[in-house]
C-alpha positions, 0 to 999 in steps of 0.5 A: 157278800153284798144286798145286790150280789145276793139278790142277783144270786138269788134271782139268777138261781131261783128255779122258777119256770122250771115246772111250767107246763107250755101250751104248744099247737100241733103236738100231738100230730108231731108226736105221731109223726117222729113215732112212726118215723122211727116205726117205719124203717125198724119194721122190716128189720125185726120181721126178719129177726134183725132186731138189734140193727132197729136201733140205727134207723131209729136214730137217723129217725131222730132227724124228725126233732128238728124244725117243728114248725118251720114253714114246708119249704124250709122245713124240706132244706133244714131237715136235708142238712139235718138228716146228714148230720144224723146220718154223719154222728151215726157213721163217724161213731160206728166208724170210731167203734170199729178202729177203737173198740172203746168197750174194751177202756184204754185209748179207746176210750179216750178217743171216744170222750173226746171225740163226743166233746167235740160233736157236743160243742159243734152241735150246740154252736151249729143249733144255736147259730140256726136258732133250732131250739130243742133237742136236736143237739142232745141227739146228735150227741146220743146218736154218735155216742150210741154208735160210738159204744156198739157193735161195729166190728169191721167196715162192714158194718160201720156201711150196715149201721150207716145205711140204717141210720140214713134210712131213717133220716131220709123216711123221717124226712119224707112223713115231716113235708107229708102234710104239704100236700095235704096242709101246705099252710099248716106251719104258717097258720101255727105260727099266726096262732102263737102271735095272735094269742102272745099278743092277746096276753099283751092285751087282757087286764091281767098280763101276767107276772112277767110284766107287761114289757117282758109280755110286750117282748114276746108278742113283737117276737111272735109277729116278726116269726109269724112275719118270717114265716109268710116270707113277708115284711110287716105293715109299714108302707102306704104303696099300692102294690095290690092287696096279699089275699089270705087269713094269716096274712090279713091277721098277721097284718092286723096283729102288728097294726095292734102291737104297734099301737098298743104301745101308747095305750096303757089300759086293757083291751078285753073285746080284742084280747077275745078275738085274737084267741078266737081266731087263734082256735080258728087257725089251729083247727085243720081246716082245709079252707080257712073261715073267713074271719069276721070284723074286728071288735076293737074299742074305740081307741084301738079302732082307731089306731088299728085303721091307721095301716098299710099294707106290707110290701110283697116278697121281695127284697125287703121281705127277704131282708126282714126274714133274714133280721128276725131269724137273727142272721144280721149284723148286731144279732145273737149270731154273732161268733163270740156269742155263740163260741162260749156256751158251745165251749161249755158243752164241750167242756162239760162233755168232757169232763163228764165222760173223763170223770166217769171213764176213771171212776169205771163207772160202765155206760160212761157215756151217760154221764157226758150225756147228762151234762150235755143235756144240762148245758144246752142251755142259754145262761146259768139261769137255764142251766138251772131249771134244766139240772132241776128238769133232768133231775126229776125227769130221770128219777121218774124215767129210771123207774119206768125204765127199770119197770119195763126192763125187769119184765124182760120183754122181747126183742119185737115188744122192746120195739114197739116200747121205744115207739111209744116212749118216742111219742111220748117224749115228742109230745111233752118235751115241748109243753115241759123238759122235765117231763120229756125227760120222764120219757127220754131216761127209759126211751134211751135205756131201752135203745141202749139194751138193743143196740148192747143188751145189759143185764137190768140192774146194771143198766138202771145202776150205771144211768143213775150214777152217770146223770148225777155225775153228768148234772153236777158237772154240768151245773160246774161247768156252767157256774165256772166258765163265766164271760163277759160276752152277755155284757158286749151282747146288751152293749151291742143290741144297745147301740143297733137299738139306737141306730134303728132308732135314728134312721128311724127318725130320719125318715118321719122328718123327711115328710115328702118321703115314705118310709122304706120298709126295712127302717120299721122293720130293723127297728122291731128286730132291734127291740126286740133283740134288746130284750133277748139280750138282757134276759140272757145277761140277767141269768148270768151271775158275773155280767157286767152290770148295764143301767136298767134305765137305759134299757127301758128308755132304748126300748119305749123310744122304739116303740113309740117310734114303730108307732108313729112310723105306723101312723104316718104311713097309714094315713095314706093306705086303706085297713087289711083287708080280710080274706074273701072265700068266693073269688069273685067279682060281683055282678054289674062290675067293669074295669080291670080287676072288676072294681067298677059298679057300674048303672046302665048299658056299657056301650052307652055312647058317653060315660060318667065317672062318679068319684064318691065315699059313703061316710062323706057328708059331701058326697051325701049332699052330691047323692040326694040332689043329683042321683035321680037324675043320673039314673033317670039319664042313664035309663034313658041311655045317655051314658053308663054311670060307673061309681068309684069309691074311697075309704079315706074316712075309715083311714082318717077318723077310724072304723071300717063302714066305708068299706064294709058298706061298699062289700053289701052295697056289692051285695046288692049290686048281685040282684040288679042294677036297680037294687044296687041304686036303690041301695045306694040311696038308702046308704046315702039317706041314712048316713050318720053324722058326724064321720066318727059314727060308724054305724056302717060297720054294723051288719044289723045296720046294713041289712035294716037299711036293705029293707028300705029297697023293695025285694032286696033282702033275701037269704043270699043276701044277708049272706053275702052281708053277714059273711063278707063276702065282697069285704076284700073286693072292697078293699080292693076298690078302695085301694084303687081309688088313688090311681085315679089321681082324684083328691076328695069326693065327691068328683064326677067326670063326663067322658074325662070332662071333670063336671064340678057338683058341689061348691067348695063349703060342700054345697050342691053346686048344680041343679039337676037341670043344670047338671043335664046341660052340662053333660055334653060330649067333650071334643 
């Protein structure tokens, strides 16, 4: 054997990751729900001495497995579907057991095996075309084989089991959207969470063993679910369509603008990497309201990339496309048939043969060993098949002791019950975080469930379950090492030709300048990046795929992300920073217009009106406030005109950093005690402002509240409240964000009853005295 086929052999064999412990959020409460999923609708049957029927809600309760973390609406259509197909395995196995009698060998027996074979292969092919990982195949499989192999004597109780098993879908179904009513943003939060943190791995100094292109992957993965999640397309267009409210969507906004340019800044940013886990904890807490989160603490180099966003279109036809493309439904996407046909072809031949096996060789509870197997294989590649044959391994060996612990004290009927209860939790709460240890919890959860459904005597139990997962995993691993293919192979040619295409449609639409670029071209490209990597991690852990150049790979995927950040950067030269959530949805006081984004100086139904077109890092518009701002005010106290101030962020877009903004959320602050203040206030800004633009000084509170003192009465407790907390932070993104509708090109620019009064010279100077400026102001005809 040659060096490259050992050290391929070696890698794809290396048990490595096997016994990782996964953090995941949300598991405890998901724990608790699938344990009283199954609780509920055994609860009357053994109160009325029915114990051994508890098994089938039991079952259909297994619907609870699936979709996780899926958002409410679609976690109510995915366990729908699931709840019947429980429902179905449960029927059709009864159904089988009633017409066969597989207990008593023979044809039934066969009928049996085989008919599990094939629930196993149309269970893995339907899990893996919906992307619902887990263990929702394995217990499609258990619950036909449980049903398959029990009581059912005749019709009636083929409808008996059925019902039972459709209750306990159906009550699972009912406590999975419970938490709608009460968290209807829960999944979603979670979701955010998870990319928050994969990214904040991206950034720490240590990113891990994984290197940095595998950790890479992981964060453009999360963002795009996290995207899917929300049901939005991610940051890619300058259009105004309005300003999306909330904290996930504001984070998950920022994420992305972070990933994206991260790509061309090798060096760590530690102060982001904290604040994204910050405000990960922040998600996961269950708050009823979310905080609103504070400003970003970037370096200088990310604070800079990150101003350069936009904003994501709404819902719509490109948020719905994104969704469908990160969900993998797309051309050129893992769904694709061939992909998917083989490793269901391999749990259905494992399955079989396992159960065929262990029927010839008598063992009893045959089905254990086609169990085994399939839990072997419901697995990605050989790599994975693997580390889950090591994982089931172990897991058993612990579990069948504790199965063996608890069966040997003989416990009745109620308590068997209540064990099954607590190992569901139990299973439920690891199996996420690691497979092995859920399978500690999983060989005496289905012992126990077995012994309800067709009581055994201990010995015999824990004997046959050895012998059939030894049997099972051993076939399970040959199975896997034998059915060997080349679609791996296809898969990484094919995400490498979508790659380049994404790419070139890509580049088409940063060289067409006059345009901006449609939201599903930055889209499709980060789906096929990220499918690239997916495809190549599952060809490596195969041991006879054909072998594709790294270096193309590598080039694929840097050409990408160094086009998703020039796409970013184009369109973000034109659109304001995400804004972040505003907890109090209102509009300050003294402002006007449509949605409020006007402040505005004197009486509103002044005879005459003067628009002022200002920035507060914009040295012109400096120059324009300190010659001519005394003399609006004094005209407007004299009644002449209402002066209504309108104000751009363009510098925070341009050079970077947020103090336009942030100093038009306390200048609204201001605005709260009084016309005065709110002008008092402004000239305060204006006289301090720094220089040159790439000081941001604006975007520091401290700096905001000290210059408040220079205005008599202003700082009060509200006040550097509503500073500190940011309260109008988003009302000023949405003033911001209404500046171009105006159709005014740089500040500063003043209108006179739409009569536009040139103020400053064209090298910046004033260009008007104040006197000057007062015989200007003549009502336009």
């Amino acid at each position: 054997m040659s060096h490259h086929h050992r050290t391929k052999l070696t890698r794809v064999l290396s048990p490595r990751g096997a016994l990782t412990l996964h953090a995941v959020d949300g598991a405890l409460l998901f724990a608790l729900r699938a344990a009283l999923a199954m609780a509920l609708p055994a609860l009357p049957l053994v109160l009325c001495g029915r114990t051994a029927l508890a098994v089938f809600p039991m079952l259909g309760a297994f619907t609870t497995t699936f979709g996780r973390n899926l958002p409410y609406r679609r976690r109510a259509r995915v366990l729908a579907v699931a709840a019947v197909a429980m429902t179905m395995c449960v029927g059709l196995g009864a159904t089988l057991a009633a017409l066969t009698d597989p207990r008593a060998g023979g044809f039934g027996t066969a009928v049996v095996i085989a008919a599990m074979a094939v629930t196993a292969g149309l269970a893995k092919f339907l899990c893996d075309a919906t992307r619902l990982s887990g263990l929702g195949a394995v217990l499609m499989l258990f619950s036909f084989a449980v049903a398959a192999n029990g009581p059912a004597d005749s019709l009636t109780d083929v409808l008996a089991q059925t019902g039972l098993a459709a209750t306990g879908a159906a009550t699972a179904w009912a406590l999975a959207l419970v938490g709608w009513a009460v968290h209807p943003d829960r999944p979603q939060r979670l979701a955010v969470a998870v990319a928050l943190r994969e990214l904040a791995g991206l950034l720490e100094p240590d990113e891990g063993a994984d290197g940095t292109g595998h950790t890479r992957h992981r964060a453009t993965a999360a963002v795009l679910r996290a995207y899917q999640s929300l049901g939005l397309s991610p940051l890619t267009t300058g259009q105004r369509r309005g300003e999306r409210s909330g904290t996930c969507v504001f984070l998950t906004d920022l994420a992305w603008s972070v990933l994206i340019t991260s790509a061309c800044r090798q060096t760590p940013d530690a102060p982001t990497a904290r604040y994204l886990r910050v405000q990960a904890r922040h998600l996961t807490v269950r708050y009823r309201r979310l905080p609103s989160p504070p400003p970003h603490p970037m370096s200088p180099s990310a604070q800079s990339a990150d101003t350069a966003t936009g904003h994501p279109d709404e819902a719509g036809p490109a948020a719905r496309r994104a969704a469908e493309l990160t969900a993998g439904t797309g051309a050129g996407s893992p769904g694709h048939v061939a992909v998917l046909v083989v490793p269901a072809f391999r749990m259905a031949l494992g399955t079989g043969l396992a159960g065929g096996l262990a029927a010839f060789l008598s063992f009893g509870h045959g089905y254990w060993a086609a169990l085994s197997a399939a839990a072997v294989l419901h697995s990605v590649n050989v790599r994975s098949t693997l580390q889950r044959a090591l994982q089931r391994t172990l897991g058993t060996a612990a579990g069948l002791l504790i199965a063996f612990g608890v069966l040997a004290a003989h416990p009745a009927p109620t308590a068997l019950v209540a064990l099954i209860v607590v190992f569901e939790f139990l299973l439920e709460y690891t199996v996420a975080r690691n497979y092995g240890l859920g399978v500690v919890f999983l060989t005496p959860l289905a012992l126990l469930m077995s012994d309800l459904a067709s009581p055994a005597p201990v010995g015999t139990l824990v004997h046959d379950r050895t012998l059939g997962s030894v049997l099972g995993i051993l076939i399970g691993l040959a199975c896997a090492l034998l059915v060997v293919h080349g679609r791996p192979a296809a898969r990484v040619e094919r995400a490498l030709a979508a790659c380049g295409e994404a790419s070139e449609r890509a580049e088409q639409a940063l060289a067409d300048s006059a345009a901006v670029p449609h939201s599903t071209v930055q889209t499709q490209l980060a789906v096929a990046v990220v499918e690239l990597r997916e495809a190549d991690d599952a060809a490596a852990g195969e041991l006879y795929a054909a072998d594709v150049d790294p270096a193309r790979l590598a080039a694929a995927e840097q050409r990408a992300y160094v086009l998703l950040e020039h796409l970013h950067r184009t369109v973000g030269r034109h659109a304001p920073l995400p804004r972040p959530f505003r907890t109090r949805a209102m509009n300050p006081a003294h402002s006007t217009g449509a949605d409020g984004t006007t402040l505005y100086y004197g009486d509103l139904d002044a005879p005459h009106v003067l628009e002022v077109f200002v920035e507060l890092r914009d040295r012109a518009s400096h120059r324009m406030a300190d010659s001519l701002l005394g003399t609006i005010r004094q005209a407007a106290d004299d009644g002449k005109f209402v002066a209504k101030f309108h104000f751009a962020g363009t510098i925070d877009d341009t050079v970077g950093g947020s103090g336009s903004q942030r100093g038009l959320s306390a200048l609204a602050a201001a605005s709260d005690a009084g016309q005065r203040k709110f002008l008092d206030y402004l000239a305060a800004l204006f006289a301090s402002q720094p220089f040159p633009p790439v000081d941001d000084q604006f975007s520091d509170v401290s700096v905001l509240l000290s210059l408040a003192d220079k205005v008599s009465g202003l700082r009060n407790a509200e006040f550097d409240m509503k500073v500190t907390d940011g309260t109008y932070l988003t009302w000023a993104g949405e003033v911001i964000g209404n500046f171009d509708s105006f159709g005014v090109v740089g500040t500063p620019v003043v209108w006179f009853d739409d009569e536009v009064i040139p103020v400053v010279k064209p090298e910046g100077g004033p260009a008007l005295t104040p006197q000057e400026f007062l015989d200007r102001l003549r009502p336009s005809r």
